[in-house]
C-alpha positions as a Markdown table, in Angstrom:
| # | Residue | x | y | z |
|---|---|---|---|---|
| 1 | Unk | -21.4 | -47.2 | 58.1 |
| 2 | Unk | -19.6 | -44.0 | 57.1 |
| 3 | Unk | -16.1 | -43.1 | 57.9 |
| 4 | Unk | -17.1 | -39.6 | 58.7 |
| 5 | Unk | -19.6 | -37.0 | 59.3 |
| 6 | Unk | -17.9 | -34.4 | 57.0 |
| 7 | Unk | -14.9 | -34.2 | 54.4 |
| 8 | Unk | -13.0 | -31.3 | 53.7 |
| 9 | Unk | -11.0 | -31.7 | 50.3 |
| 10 | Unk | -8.5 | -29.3 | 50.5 |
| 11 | Unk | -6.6 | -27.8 | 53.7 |
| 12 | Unk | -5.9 | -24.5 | 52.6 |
| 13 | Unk | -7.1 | -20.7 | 52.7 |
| 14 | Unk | -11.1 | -21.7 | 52.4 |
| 15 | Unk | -10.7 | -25.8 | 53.5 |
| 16 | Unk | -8.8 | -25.0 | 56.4 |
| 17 | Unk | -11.8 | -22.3 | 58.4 |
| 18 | Unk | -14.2 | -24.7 | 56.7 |
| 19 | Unk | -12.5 | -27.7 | 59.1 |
| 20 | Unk | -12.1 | -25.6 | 61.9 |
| 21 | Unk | -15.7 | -24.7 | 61.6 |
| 22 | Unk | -17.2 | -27.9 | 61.2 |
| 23 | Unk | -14.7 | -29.3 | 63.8 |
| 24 | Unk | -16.3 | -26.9 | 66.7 |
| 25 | Unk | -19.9 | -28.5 | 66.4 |
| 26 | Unk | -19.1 | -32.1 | 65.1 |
| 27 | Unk | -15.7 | -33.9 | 65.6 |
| 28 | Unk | -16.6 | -36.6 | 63.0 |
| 29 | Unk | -14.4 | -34.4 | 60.2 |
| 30 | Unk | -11.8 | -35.0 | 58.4 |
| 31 | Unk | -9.6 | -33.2 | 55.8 |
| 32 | Unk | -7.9 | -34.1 | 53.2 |
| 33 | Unk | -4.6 | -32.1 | 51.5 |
| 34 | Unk | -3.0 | -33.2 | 48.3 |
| 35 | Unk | 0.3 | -32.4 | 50.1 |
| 36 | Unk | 0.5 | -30.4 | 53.5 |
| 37 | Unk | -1.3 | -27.5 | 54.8 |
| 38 | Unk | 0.0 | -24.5 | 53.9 |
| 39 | Unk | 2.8 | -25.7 | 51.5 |
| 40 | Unk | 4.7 | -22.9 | 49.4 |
| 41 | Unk | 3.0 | -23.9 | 45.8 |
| 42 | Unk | -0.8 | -23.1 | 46.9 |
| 43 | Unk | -2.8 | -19.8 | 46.9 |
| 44 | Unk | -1.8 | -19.5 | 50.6 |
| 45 | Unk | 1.5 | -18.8 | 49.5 |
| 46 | Unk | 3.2 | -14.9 | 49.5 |
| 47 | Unk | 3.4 | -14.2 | 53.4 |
| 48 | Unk | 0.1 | -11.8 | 53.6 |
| 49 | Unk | -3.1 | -10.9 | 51.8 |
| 50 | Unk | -5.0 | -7.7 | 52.2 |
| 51 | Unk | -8.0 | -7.4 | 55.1 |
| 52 | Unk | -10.5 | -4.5 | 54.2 |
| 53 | Unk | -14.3 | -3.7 | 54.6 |
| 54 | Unk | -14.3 | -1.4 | 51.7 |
| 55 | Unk | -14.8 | -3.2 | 48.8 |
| 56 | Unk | -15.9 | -2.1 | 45.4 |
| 57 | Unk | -18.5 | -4.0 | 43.8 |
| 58 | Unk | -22.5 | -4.1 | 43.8 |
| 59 | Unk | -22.7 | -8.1 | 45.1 |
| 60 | Unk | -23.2 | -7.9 | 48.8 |
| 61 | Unk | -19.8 | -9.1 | 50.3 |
| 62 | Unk | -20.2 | -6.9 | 53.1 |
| 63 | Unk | -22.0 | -8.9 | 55.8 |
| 64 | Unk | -18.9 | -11.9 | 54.8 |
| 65 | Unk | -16.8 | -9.5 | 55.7 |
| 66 | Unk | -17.9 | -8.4 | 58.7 |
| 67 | Unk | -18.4 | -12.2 | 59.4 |
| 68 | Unk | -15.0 | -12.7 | 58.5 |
| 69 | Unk | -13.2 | -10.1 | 60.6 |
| 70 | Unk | -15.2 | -11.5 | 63.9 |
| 71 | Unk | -14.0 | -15.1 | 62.8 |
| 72 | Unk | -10.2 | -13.8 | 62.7 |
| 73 | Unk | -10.6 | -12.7 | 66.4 |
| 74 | Unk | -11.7 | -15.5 | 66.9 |
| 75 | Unk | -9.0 | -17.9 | 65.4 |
| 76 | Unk | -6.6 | -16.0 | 67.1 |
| 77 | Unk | -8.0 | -16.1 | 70.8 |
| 78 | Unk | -8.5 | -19.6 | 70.2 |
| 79 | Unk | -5.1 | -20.3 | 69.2 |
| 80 | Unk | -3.0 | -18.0 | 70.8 |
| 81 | Unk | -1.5 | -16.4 | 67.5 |
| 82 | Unk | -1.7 | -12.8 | 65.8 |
| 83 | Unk | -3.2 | -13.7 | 62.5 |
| 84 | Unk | -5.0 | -9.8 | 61.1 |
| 85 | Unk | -2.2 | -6.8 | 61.5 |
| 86 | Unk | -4.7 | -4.4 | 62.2 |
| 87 | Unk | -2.3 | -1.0 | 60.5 |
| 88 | Unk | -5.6 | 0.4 | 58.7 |
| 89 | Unk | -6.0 | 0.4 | 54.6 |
| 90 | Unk | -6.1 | 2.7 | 51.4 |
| 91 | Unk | -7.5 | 3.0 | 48.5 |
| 92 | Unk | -6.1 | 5.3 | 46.5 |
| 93 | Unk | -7.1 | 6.9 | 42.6 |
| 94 | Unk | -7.8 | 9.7 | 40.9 |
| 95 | Unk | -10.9 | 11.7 | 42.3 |
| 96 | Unk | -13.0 | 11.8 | 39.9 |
| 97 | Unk | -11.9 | 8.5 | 38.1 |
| 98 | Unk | -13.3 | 5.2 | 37.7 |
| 99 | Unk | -12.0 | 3.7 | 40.7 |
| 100 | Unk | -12.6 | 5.9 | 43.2 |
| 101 | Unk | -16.2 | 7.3 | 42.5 |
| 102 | Unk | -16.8 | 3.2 | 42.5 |
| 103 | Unk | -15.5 | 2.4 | 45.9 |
| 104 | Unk | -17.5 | 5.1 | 47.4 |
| 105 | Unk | -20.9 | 4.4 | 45.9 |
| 106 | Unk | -20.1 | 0.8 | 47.5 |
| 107 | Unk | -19.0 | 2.0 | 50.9 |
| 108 | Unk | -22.2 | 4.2 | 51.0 |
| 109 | Unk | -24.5 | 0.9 | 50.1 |
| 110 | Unk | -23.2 | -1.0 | 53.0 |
| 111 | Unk | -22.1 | 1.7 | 55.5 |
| 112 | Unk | -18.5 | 0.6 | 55.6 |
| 113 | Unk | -16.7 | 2.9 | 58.5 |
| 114 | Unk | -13.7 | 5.1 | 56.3 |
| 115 | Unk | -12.6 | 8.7 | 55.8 |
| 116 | Unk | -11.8 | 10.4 | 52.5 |
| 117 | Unk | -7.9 | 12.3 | 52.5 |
| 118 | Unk | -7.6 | 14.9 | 50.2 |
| 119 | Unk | -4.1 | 15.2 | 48.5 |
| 120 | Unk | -2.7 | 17.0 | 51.0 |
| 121 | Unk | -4.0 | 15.1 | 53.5 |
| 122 | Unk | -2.1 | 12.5 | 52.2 |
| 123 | Unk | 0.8 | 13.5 | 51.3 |
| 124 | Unk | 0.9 | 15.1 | 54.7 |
| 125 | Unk | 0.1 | 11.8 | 56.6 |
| 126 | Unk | 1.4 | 8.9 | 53.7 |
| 127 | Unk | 4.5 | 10.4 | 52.4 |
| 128 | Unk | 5.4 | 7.2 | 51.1 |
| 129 | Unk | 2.8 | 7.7 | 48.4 |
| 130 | Unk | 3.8 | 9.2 | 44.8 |
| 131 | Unk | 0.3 | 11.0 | 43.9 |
| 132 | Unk | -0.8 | 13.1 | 41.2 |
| 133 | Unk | -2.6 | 16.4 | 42.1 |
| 134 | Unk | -6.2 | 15.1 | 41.7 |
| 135 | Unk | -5.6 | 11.6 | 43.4 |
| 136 | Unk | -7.0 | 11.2 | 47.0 |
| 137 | Unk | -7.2 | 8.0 | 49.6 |
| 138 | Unk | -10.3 | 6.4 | 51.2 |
| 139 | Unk | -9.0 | 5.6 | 54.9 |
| 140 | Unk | -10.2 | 1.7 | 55.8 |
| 141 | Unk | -10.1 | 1.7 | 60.2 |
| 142 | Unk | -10.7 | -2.0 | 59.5 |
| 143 | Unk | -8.3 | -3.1 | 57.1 |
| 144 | Unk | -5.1 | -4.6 | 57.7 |
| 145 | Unk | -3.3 | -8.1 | 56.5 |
| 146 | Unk | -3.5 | -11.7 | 57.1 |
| 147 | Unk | -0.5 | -13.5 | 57.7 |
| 148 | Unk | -1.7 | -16.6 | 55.5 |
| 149 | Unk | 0.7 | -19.5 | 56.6 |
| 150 | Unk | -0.2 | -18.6 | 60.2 |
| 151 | Unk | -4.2 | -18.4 | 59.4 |
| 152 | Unk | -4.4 | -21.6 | 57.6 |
| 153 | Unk | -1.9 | -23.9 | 60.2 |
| 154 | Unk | -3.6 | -22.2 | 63.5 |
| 155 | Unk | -7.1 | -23.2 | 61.7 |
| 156 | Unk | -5.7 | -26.8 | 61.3 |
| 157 | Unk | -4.6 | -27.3 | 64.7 |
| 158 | Unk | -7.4 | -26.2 | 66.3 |
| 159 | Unk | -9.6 | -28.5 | 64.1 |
| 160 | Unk | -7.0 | -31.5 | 65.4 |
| 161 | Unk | -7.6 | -30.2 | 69.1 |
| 162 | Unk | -11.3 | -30.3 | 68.4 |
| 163 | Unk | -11.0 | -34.4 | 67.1 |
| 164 | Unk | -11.0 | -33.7 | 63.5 |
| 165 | Unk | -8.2 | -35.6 | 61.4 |
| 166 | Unk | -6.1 | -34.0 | 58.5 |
| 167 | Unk | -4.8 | -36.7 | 55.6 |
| 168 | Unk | -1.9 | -35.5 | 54.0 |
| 169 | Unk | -0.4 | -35.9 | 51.0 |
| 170 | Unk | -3.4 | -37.8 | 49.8 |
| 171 | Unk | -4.7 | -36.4 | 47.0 |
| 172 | Unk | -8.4 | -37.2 | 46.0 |
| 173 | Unk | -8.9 | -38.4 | 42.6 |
| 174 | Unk | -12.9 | -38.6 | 42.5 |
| 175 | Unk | -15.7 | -37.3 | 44.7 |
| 176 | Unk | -19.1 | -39.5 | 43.7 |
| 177 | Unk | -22.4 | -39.3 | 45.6 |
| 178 | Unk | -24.3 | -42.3 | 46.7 |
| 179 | Unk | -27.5 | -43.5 | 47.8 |
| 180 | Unk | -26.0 | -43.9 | 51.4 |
| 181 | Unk | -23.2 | -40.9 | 51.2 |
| 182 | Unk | -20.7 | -39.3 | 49.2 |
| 183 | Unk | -17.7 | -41.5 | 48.6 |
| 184 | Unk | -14.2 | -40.0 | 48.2 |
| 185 | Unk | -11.0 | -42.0 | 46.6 |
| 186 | Unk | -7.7 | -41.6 | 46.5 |
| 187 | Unk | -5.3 | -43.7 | 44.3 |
| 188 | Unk | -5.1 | -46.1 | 46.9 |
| 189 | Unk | -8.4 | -46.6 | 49.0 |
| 190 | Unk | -12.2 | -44.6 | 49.7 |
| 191 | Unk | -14.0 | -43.1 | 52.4 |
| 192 | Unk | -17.4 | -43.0 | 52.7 |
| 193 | Unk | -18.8 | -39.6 | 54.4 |
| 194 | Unk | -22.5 | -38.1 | 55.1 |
| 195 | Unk | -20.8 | -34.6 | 53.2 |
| 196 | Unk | -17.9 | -33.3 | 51.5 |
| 197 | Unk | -17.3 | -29.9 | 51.4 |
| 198 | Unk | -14.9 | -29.1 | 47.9 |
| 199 | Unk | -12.3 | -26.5 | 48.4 |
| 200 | Unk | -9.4 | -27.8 | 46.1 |
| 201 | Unk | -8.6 | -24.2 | 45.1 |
| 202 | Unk | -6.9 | -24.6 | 41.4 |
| 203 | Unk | -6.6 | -28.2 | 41.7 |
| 204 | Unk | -10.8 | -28.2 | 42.1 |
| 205 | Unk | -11.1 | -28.4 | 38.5 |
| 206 | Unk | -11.1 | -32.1 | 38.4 |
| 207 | Unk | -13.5 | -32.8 | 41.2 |
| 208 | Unk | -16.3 | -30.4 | 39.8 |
| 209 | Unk | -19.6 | -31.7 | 37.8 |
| 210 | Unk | -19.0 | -31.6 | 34.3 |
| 211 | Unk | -21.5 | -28.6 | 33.9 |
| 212 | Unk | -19.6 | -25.8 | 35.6 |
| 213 | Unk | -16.1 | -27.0 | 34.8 |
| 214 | Unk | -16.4 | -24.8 | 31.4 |
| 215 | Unk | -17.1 | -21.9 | 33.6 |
| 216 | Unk | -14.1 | -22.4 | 35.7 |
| 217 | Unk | -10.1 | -21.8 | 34.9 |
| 218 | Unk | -7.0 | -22.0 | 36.7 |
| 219 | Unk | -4.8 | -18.8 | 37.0 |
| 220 | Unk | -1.1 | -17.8 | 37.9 |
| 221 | Unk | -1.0 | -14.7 | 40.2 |
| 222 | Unk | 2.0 | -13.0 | 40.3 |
| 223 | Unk | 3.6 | -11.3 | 43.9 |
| 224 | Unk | 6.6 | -9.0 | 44.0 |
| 225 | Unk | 8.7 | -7.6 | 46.3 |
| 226 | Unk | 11.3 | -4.6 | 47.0 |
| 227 | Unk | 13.4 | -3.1 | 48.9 |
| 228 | Unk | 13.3 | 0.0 | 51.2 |
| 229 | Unk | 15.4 | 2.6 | 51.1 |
| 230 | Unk | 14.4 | 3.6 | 54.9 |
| 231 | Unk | 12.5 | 0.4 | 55.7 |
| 232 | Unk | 11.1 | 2.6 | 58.8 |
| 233 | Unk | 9.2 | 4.3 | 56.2 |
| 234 | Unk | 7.0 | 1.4 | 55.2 |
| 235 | Unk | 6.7 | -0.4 | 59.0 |
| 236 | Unk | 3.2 | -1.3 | 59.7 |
| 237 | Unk | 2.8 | 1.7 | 62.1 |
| 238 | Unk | 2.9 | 4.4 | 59.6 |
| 239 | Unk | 2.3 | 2.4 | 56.4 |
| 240 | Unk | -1.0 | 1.0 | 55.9 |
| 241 | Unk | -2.1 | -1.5 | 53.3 |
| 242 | Unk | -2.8 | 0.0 | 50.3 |
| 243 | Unk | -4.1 | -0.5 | 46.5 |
| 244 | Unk | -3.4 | 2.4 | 43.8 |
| 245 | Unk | -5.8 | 2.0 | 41.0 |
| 246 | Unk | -4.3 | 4.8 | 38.7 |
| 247 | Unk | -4.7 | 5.7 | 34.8 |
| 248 | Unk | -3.1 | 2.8 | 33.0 |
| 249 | Unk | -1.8 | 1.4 | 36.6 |
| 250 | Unk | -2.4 | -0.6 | 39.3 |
| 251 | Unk | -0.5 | -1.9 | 42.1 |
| 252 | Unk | -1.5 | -3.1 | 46.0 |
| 253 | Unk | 0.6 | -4.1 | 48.6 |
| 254 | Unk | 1.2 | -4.7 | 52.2 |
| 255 | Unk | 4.0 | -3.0 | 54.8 |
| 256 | Unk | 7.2 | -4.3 | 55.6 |
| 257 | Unk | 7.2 | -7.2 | 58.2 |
| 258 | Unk | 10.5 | -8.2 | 58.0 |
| 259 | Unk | 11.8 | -4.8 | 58.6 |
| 260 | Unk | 13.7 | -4.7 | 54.9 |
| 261 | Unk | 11.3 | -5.5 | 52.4 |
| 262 | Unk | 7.8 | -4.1 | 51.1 |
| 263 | Unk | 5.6 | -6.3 | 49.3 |
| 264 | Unk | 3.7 | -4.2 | 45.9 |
| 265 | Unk | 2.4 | -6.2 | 43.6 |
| 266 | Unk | 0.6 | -5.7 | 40.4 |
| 267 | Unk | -3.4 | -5.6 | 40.3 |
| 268 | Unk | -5.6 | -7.0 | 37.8 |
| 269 | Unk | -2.8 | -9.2 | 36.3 |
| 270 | Unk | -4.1 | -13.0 | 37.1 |
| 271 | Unk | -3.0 | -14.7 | 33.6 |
| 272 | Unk | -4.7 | -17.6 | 33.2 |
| 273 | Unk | -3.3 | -21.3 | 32.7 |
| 274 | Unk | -3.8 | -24.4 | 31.3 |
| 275 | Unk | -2.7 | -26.3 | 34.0 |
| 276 | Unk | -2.0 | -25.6 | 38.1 |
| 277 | Unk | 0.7 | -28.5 | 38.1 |
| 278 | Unk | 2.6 | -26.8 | 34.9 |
| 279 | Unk | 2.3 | -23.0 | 36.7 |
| 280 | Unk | 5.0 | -20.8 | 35.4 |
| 281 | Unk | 6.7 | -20.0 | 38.4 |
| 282 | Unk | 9.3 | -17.1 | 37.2 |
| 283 | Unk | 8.1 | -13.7 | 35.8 |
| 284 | Unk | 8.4 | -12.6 | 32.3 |
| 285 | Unk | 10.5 | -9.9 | 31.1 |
| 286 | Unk | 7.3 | -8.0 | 30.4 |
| 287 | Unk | 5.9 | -8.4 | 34.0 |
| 288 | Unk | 9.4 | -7.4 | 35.4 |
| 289 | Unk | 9.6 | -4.4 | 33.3 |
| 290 | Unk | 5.9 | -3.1 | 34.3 |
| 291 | Unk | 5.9 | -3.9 | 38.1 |
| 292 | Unk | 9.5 | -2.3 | 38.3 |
| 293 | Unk | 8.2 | 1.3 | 36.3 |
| 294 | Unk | 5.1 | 0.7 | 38.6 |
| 295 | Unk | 6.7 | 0.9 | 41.6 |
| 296 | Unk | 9.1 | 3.5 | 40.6 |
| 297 | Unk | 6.5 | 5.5 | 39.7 |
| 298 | Unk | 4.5 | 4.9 | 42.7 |
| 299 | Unk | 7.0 | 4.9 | 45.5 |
| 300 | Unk | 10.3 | 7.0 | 45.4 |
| 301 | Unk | 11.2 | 5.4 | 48.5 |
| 302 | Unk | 11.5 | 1.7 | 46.9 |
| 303 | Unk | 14.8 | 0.5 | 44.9 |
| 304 | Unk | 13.1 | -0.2 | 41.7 |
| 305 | Unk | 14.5 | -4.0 | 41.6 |
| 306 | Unk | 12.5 | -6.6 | 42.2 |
| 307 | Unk | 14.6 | -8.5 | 44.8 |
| 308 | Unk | 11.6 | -11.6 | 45.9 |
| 309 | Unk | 9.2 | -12.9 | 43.2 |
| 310 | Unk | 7.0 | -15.9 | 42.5 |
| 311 | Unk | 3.7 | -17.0 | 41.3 |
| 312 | Unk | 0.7 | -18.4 | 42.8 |
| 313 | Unk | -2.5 | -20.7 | 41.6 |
| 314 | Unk | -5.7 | -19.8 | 41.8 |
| 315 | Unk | -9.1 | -21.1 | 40.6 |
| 316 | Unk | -11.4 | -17.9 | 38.6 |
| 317 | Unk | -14.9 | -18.5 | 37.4 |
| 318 | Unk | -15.7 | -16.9 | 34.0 |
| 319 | Unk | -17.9 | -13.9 | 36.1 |
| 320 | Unk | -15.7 | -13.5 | 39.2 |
| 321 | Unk | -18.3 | -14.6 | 41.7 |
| 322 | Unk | -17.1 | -17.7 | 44.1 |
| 323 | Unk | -19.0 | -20.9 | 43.6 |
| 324 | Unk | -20.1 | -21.4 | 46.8 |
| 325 | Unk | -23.1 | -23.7 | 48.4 |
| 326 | Unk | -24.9 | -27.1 | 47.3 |
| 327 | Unk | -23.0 | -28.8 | 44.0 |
| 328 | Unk | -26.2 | -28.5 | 41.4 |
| 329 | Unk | -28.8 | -31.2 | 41.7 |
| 330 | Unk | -27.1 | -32.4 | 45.4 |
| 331 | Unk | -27.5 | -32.0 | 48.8 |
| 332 | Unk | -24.9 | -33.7 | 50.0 |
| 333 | Unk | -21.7 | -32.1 | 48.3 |
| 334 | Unk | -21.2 | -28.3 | 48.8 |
| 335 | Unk | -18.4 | -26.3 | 46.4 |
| 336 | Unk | -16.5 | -23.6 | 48.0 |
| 337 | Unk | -14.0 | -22.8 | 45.3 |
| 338 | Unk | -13.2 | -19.9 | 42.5 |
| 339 | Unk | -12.9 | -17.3 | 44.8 |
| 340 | Unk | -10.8 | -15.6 | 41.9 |
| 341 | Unk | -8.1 | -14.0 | 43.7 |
| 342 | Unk | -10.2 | -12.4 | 46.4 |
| 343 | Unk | -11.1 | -15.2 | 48.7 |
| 344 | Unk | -8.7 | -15.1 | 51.5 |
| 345 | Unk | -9.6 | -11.7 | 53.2 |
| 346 | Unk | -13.0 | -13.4 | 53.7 |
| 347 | Unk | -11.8 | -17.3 | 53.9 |
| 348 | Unk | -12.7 | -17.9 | 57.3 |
| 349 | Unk | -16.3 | -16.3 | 56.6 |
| 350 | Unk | -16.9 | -18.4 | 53.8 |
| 351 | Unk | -15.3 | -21.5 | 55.6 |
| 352 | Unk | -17.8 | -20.5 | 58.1 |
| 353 | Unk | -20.9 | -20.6 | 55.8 |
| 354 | Unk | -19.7 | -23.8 | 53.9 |
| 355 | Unk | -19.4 | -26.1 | 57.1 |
| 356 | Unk | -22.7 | -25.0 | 58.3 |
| 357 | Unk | -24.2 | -25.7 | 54.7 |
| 358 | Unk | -22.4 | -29.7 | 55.2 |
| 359 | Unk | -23.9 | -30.0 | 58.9 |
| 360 | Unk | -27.1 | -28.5 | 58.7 |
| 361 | Unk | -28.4 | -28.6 | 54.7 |
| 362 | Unk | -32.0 | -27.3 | 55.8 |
| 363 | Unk | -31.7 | -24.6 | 57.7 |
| 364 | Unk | -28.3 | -23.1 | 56.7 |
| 365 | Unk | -27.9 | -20.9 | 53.3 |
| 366 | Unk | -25.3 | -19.7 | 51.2 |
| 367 | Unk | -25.4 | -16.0 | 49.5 |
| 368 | Unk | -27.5 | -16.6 | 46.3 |
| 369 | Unk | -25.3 | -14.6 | 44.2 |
| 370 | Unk | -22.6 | -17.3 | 45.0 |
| 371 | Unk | -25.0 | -20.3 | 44.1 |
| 372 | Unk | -23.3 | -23.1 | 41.8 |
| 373 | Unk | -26.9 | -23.2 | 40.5 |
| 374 | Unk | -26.0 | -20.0 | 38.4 |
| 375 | Unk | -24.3 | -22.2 | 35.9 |
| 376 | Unk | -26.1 | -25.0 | 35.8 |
């Protein structure tokens, strides 16, 4: 006799829409979080991440996000709670550069909704914005951000409302499947489940097959903050999210929220690490010294001093593409981990996809660029 239809290790930004998911067709779920959900020293952690349907990139995130942005409705109907600001997104880079020629051939390939603003058009409607002559902005209707704490713990309670139960601090040492199920352990007792359903984020490492954990490494993400001169310059009504992929620089960010500071952040900059539990949590003088010129050279309207910083974990696989569907060789144990520092704009798609993979192994599918297989 099993303890439960499905278990969900890890209650964060993918394991938490993966339990809310699985929670509306079957209430035999339950979750299990190595502390609690949402806790400050996770990937959830930094207030916001970026929403957008334009995405650069030839694999074919598109339909995910579209997926996505009618599953964050959705979570906040159901829960009564504004999740996605909605304040619109750019992308911003030289014209004829690498960036922005990229984005477009991407946008054309899906049919992502945006508009192209010429310099003056920006600098006639985004003031805020430090741009070189040639640099333009692709307009995203869609985009917006995702207040993460919110997302994760209004995904969690509804699961609870729907019957399924959420362990915490009960961290799962070993995930082995068996004739009869998949058993998970903790230090001090096992379950016994039909599925699991991996999303342990950096800590996943441990809990992988031996086969992919070489292609797998945990990274520290840093986030910055500063302050606004006029902080009614960067409110979401007028400031959009944005990312800046310039020559030599990179920053994104989100507006203000709490109507004095503006998050901008360096791009690109995941370092890796050799351990999530031994994360470097304060920046480096270098870091400092490049998001600070960044900014100032970006925004004239920002005081170029970092006043908020800290660093978040994050699992990468060695070719940037999530490992997400059936664990190689199984049916019974699906992986939805390294999403590699883009997984949250698109966490409650691919939550989605991984609890109908654990309920329904032979008729649902996973993307096949995103099969585990891949590294097998």
């Amino acid at each position: 006799m099993t303890d439960a239809r499905i278990a969900v290790i890890g209650v964060g930004s993918i394991g938490s829409m993966a339990l809310w998911q699985a929670s509306t067709i079957c209430s035999s779920v339950l979750g299990f979080e190595a502390r609690t959900p949402a806790h400050p020293r996770t990937a959830v952690g930094g207030d916001t991440r970026l929403f957008r349907m334009t995405y650069r990139g030839t694999d074919p995130y598109y339909p995910i996000l579209q997926q996505s942005l009618q599953l964050w409705g959705q979570l906040e109907e159901e829960s009564g709670r504004a999740i996605l600001g909605r304040c619109g997104g750019l992308s911003i880079g030289h014209r004829d550069g690498r960036y922005i020629p990229a984005l477009l051939e991407s946008i054309r390939a899906c049919g992502a909704d945006h508009d192209v603003l010429d310099h003056d058009q920006m600098r006639q409607r985004y003031p805020q914005h430090n741009l070189d002559p040639d640099e333009v902005g692709v307009w995203d209707p869609h985009a917006g951000y995702l207040k993460t704490d919110t997302a994760v713990l209004s995904a969690v309670e509804c699961a609870e409302k729907h019957g399924a139960t959420v362990l915490t601090d009960s961290p799962v040492t070993a995930v082995t499947e068996t004739d009869d199920g998949v058993r998970v352990e903790s230090a001090d007792r096992s379950w016994t489940v039909d599925r699991v359903i991996v999303t342990g984020g950096a800590w996943a490492t441990r809990l992988l097959p031996e086969r992919l954990r070489e292609n797998v490494y945990p990274t520290r993400i840093l986030l910055t903050w500063f302050e606004a001169r006029d902080p009614e310059l960067f409110a979401p009504e007028v400031f959009p999210i944005f990312i800046h992929i310039a020559q030599g620089t990179s920053m994104y960010g989100a507006p203000s929220l709490d109507g004095t500071t503006v998050k901008a952040s360096l791009d690109g900059r995941a370092g890796r690490a050799h351990d999530p539990d031994d994360l470097l949590r304060v920046p480096t003088e270098a870091e400092m010294t490049e998001v600070r010129q960044t900014a100032a050279s970006y925004f004239p309207d920002l005081i170029p001093y970092v006043v908020r910083a800290d660093t978040y974990p994050d699992l990468y696989t060695t070719d940037g593409i999530p490992l997400l569907g059936f664990a190689p060789g199984s049916r019974r144990i699906v992986l939805a981990t390294g999403f590699s520092g883009a997984g949250f704009k698109m966490a409650s798609g691919f939550g989605a996809i991984a609890a109908s993979l654990a309920l329904d192994p032979d008729r649902a599918a996973a993307p096949s660029f995103t099969d585990p297989a891949r590294f097998a």
